[in-house]
C-alpha positions as CSV (number, residue, x, y, z in Angstrom):
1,X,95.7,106.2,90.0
2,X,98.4,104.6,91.8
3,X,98.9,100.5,92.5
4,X,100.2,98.7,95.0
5,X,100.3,95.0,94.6
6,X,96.7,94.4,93.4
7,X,95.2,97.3,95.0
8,X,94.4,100.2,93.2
9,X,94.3,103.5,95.1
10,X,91.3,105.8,94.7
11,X,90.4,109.4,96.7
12,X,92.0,109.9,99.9
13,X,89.7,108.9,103.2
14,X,92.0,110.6,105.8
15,X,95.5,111.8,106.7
16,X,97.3,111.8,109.9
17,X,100.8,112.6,111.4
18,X,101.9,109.2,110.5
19,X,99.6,107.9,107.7
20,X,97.5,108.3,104.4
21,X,94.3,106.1,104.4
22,X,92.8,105.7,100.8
23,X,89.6,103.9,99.5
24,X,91.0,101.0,97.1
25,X,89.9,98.5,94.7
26,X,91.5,95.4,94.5
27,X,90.4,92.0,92.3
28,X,87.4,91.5,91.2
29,X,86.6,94.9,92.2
30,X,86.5,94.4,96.3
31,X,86.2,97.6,98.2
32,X,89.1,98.1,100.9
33,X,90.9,101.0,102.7
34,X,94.9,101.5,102.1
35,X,96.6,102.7,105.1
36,X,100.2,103.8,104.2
37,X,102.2,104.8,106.8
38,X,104.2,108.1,105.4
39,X,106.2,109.1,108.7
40,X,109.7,108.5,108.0
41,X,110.3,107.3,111.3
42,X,107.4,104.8,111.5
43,X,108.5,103.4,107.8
44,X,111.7,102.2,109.6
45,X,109.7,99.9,112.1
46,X,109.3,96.7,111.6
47,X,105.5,96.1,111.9
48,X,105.5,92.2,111.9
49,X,104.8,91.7,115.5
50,X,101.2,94.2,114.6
51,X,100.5,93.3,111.2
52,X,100.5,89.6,113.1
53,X,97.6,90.4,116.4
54,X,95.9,92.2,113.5
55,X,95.5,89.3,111.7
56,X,94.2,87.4,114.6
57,X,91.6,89.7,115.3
58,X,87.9,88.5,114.3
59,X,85.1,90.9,115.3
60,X,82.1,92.5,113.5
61,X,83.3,95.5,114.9
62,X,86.6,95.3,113.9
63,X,87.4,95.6,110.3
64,X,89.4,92.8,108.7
65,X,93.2,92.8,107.6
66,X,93.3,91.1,104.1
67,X,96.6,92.5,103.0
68,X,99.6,94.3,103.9
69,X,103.5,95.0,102.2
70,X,105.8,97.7,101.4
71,X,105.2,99.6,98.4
72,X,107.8,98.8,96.2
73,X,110.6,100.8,94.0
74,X,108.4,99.9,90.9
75,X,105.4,101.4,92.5
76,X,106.7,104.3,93.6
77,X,108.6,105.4,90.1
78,X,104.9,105.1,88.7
79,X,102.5,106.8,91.2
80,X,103.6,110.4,90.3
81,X,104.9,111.2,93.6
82,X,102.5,110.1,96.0
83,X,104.0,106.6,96.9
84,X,107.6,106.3,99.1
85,X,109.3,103.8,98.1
86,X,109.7,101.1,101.4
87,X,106.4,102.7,102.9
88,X,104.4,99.7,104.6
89,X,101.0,99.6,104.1
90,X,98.2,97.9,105.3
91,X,94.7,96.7,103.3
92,X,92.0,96.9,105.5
93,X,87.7,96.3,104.8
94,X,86.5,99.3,103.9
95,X,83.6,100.2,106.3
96,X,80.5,101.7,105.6
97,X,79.9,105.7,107.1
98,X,82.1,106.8,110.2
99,X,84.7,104.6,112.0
């Protein structure tokens, strides 16, 4: 299983064009979604301006931000492959059934 920051990847949710979502654990065990974004063109972005209205957002429909980076060069030498190095990713609540 892969790591990033404090989150530890699990099964794959979901794949897109531009991203990879993933159920993760992070401390004490708390559920949460990892959305990395694997397009090469989207890792180039700078997502400040989004990661930022996410984090203002407060909704029971909406699922909470709670942590978000770019995976590092550490991370990436130890997750066999599956992490890019400079990929952002967001940590999202991981909701129950179908979003």
């Amino acid at each position: 299983m892969s790591k990033i920051g404090p989150w530890t990847l699990e099964q794959e949710l979901g794949r897109g064009t531009t991203a990879t979502v993933y159920a993760a654990l992070g401390p004490q065990d708390s559920p949460a979604a990892a959305k990395l974004l694997t397009s090469a063109q989207v890792r180039t972005v700078d997502l400040a301006d989004e990661i930022w209205v996410m984090a203002q957002l407060d909704h029971p429909n909406i699922v909470e931000l709670m942590d978000w980076g770019r995976v590092t060069s550490d991370e990436a030498c130890h997750s066999d492959g599956q992490l890019q190095e400079g990929a952002p990713y967001l940590i999202m609540e991981r909701g129950d059934g179908t979003l």
